[in-house]
C-alpha positions in Angstrom: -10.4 -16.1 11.4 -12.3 -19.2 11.5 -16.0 -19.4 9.1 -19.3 -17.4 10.3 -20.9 -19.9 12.5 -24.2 -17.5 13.4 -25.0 -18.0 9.6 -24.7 -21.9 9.2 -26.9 -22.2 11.8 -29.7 -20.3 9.7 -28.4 -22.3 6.4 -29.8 -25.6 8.7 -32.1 -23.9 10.4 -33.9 -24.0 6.5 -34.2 -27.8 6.5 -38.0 -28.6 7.2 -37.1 -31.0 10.2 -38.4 -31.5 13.7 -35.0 -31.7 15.1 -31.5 -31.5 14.9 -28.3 -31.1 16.9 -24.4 -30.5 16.2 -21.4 -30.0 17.6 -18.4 -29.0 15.7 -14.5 -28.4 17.2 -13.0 -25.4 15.9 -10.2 -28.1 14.5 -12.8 -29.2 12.1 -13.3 -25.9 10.9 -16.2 -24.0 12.7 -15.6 -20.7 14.2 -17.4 -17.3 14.0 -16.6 -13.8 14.3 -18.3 -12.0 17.7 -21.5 -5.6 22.8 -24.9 -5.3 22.7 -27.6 -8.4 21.5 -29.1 -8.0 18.2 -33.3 -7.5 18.2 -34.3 -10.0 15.5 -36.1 -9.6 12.1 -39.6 -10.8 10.9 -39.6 -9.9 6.8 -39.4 -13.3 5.9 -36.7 -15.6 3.2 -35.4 -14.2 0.1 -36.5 -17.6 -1.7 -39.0 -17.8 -4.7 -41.8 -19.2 -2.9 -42.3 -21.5 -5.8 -42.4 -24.7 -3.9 -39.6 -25.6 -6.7 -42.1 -27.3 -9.0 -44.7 -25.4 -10.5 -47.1 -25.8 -6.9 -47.7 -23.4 -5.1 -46.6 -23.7 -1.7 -48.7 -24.3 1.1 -46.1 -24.0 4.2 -47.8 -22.2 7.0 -44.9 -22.3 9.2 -41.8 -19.9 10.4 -38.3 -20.5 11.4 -37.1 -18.6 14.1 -33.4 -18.7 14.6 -32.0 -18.0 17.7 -28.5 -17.9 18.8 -27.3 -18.3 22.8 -23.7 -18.5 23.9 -22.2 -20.0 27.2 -18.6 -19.4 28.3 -18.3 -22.9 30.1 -15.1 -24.0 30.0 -13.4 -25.4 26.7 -10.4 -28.0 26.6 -8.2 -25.6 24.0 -4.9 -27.6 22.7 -3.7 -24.8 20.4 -0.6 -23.8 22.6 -1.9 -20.5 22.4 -3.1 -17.9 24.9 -6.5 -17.2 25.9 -9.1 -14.9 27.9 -12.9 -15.0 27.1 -13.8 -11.3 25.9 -15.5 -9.0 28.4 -17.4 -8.3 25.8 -18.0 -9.8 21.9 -20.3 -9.3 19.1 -20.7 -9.6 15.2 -21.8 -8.7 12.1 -23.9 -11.2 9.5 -25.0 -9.4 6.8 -26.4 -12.0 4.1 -26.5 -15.5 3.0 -26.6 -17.6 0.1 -26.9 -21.4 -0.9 -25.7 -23.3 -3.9 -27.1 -26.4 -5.3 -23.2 -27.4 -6.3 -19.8 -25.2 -6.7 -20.8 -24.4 -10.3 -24.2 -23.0 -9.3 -24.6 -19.8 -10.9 -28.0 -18.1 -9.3 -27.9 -19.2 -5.8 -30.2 -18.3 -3.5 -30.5 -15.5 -1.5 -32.4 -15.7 1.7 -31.6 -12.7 2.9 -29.7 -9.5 2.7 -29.1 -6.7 4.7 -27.2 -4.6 2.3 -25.3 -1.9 4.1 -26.7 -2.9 7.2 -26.5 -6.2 9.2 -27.7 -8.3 12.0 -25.2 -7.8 15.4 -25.2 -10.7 17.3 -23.8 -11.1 21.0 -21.8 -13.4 22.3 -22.0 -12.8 26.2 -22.9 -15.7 28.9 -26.4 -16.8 28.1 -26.9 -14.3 25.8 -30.1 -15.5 23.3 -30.5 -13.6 20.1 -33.0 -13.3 17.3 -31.3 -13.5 14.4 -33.9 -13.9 11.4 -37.6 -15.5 11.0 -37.9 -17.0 7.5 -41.0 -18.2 6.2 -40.9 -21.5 4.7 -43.3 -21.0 2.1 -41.2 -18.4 0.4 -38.2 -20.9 0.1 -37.8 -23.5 -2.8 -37.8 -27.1 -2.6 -34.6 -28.0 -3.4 -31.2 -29.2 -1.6 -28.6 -27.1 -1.1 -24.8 -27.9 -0.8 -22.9 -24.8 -0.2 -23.4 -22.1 1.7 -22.0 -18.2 1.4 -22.4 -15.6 4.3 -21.0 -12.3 4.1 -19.6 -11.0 7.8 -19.5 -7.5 8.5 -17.8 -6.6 11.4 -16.5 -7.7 14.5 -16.2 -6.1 17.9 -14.5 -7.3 21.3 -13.0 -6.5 24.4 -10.5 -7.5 26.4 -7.7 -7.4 29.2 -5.0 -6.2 28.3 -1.2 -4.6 30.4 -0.5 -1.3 28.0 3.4 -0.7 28.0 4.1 3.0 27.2 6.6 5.6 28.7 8.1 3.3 31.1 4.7 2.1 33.1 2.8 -1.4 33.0 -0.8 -0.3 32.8 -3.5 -3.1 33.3 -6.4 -2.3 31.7 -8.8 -3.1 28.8 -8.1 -2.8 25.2 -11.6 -2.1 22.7 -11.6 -3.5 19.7 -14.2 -2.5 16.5 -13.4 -4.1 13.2 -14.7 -3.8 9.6 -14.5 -6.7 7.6 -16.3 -5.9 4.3 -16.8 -2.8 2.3 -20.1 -0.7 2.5 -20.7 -1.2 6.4 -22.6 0.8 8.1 -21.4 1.0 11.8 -22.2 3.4 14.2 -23.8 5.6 11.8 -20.7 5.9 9.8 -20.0 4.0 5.9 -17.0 2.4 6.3 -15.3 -0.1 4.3 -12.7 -3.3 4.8 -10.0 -2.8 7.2 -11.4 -0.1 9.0 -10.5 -0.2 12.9 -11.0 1.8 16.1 -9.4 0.5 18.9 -8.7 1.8 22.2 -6.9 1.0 25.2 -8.2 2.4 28.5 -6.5 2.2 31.6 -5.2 3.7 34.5 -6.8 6.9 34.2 -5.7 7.1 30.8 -6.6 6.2 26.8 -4.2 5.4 23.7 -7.1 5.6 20.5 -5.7 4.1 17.3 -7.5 4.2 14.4 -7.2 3.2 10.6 -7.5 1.7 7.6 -5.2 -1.6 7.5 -6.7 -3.7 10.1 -4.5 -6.8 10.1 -7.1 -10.4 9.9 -6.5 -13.0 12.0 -5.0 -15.6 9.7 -7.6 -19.0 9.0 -6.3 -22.0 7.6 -9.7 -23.1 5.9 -9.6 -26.3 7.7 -12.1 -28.7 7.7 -13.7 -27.9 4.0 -14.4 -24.5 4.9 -12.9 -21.2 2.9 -12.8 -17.2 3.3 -12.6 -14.6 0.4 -12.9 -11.1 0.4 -14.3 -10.5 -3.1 -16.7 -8.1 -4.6 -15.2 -6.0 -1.5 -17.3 -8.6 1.1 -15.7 -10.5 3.3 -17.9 -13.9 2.8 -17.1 -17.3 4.2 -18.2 -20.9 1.9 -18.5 -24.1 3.5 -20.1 -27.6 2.4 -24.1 -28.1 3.5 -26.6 -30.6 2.9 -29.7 -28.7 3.6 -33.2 -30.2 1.4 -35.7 -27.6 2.2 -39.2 -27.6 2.3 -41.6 -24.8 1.6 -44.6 -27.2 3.1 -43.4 -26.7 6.9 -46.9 -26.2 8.4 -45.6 -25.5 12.0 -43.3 -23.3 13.7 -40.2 -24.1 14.1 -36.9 -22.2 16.8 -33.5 -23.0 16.0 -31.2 -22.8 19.0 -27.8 -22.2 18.1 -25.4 -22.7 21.1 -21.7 -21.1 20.7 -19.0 -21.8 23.3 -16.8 -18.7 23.7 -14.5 -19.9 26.4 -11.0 -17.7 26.1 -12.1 -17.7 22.7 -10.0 -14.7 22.2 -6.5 -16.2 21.3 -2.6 -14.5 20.6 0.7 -16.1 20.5 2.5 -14.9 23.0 5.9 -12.8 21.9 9.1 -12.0 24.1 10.1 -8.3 24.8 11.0 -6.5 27.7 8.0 -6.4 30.5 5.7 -8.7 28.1 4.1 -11.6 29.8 3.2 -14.8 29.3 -1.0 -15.4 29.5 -1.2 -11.8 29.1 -2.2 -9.8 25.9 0.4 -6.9 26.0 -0.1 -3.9 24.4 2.2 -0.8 23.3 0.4 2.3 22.2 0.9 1.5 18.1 1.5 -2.3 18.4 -0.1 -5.3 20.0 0.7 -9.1 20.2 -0.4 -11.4 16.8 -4.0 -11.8 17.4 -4.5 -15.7 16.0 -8.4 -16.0 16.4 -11.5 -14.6 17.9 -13.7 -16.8 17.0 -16.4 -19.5 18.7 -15.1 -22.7 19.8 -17.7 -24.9 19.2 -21.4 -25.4 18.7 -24.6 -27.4 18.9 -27.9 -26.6 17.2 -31.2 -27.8 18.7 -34.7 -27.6 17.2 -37.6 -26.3 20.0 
């Protein structure tokens, strides 16, 4: 599973700048998890307001950060196979920054506890993630960032083999990714799953406990650990931020989700190649569902 890209776009979004922009191959690295769109929230940062020297800070201004995805096309070169999900969202449920590795109080800007922030990831979908305000931020620069991810959902094509019949269809994917989540009105914990395969006039549920994770290498300086029963995701920053903004500022964080779903491809009887097969307990290797790449823009 490649890092939480959603939540490094609200790490830069912090950075008291009039604009930015970025765009990151999934070989370096970047990636993110994946419904509906999220509604946004407006309860500010979880900084100390301090200014980070004794003033008292006199930013007036907001960050608003917004995410939209496109499914224009992507050159992949992984050798695997891919579809773009018929639908895709996520979970981001906090984030932190570190002035170095052995920082031991980072800061929290925010944190949804048991709940988190869903984001979509449909064609042109645009959603409010968060609105910080800058004067309750410190000034001080920032080199490390840690989001926790919740969940993940997705759907996609899939051909169910079961009792002798090739089913085309779709298969529905909801996965828990750190303990405490509250999903669906339910607590559930890591490796919780529901998926569902629907097709043909008929349904093969499958729910559980020990969710298999799509394996990530860590590439490009980033790094996942579930610990403390989160599933949270560290890569490298270099975010200065500024409690003095006196204007508004929107983030615009662009994913490209292009056959972002990806699977290696196995050989059995009636299994095809470019197509995610499916038997009613057992599915091909699911390599990533992440973003492929992304830009940020300041408006």
């Amino acid at each position: 599973m490649q890092a939480n890209l959603p939540t490094l776009c609200l790490a830069i979004a912090l950075v008291a700048t009039t604009g930015c922009s970025s765009t990151v191959d999934p070989d370096d690295g970047a990636g993110g998890g994946g419904s509906d769109e999220g509604g946004g929230r407006d309860d500010g940062g979880g900084g100390d307001g301090d200014g980070g020297g004794g003033s008292p800070a006199t930013g007036t201004g907001n960050i608003e950060i917004r995410m939209r995805a496109t499914t224009a096309t992507f050159p992949h070169a992984d050798g695997l196979s891919g579809q773009t999900p018929l639908a895709h969202s996520s979970g981001v449920r906090s984030l932190q920054l570190f002035e170095s590795e052995s920082d031991s109080e980072p800061l929290t800007v925010f944190d949804f506890g048991e709940e988190s922030m869903e984001v979509s990831y449909a064609d042109g979908a645009d959603t409010l993630i968060y609105t910080a305000k800058a004067a309750d931020l410190p000034l001080k620069t920032f080199t490390r960032a840690r989001v926790v991810h919740s969940h993940v959902r997705y759907r996609v094509a899939s051909t169910m083999h079961a009792n002798g019949f090739d089913l085309p269809g779709e298969f529905d994917n909801l996965q828990v990714l750190s303990d405490g989540t509250l999903i669906d009105g339910q607590m559930r914990d890591h490796g919780y799953f529901e998926y569902e395969f629907e097709g043909g006039a008929q349904s093969f549920p499958l729910s559980g406990t020990d969710a298999p994770v799509p394996a990530w290498s860590g590439a490009g300086g980033f790094s996942v650990e579930f610990e403390d029963g989160e599933w949270a995701y560290y890569f490298p920053v270099n975010l200065p931020v500024n409690p003095d903004l006196d204007s508004d500022v929107a983030v615009i964080f662009v994913v490209n989700m292009h056959e972002s779903f990806r699977w290696s491809d196995e050989s059995a009887p009636d299994f095809s190649a470019g197509v995610f097969d499916t038997t009613p307990s057992t599915f091909e290797p699911v390599m990533r569902f992440g973003a492929n790449s992304f830009a940020l823009a300041i408006e």
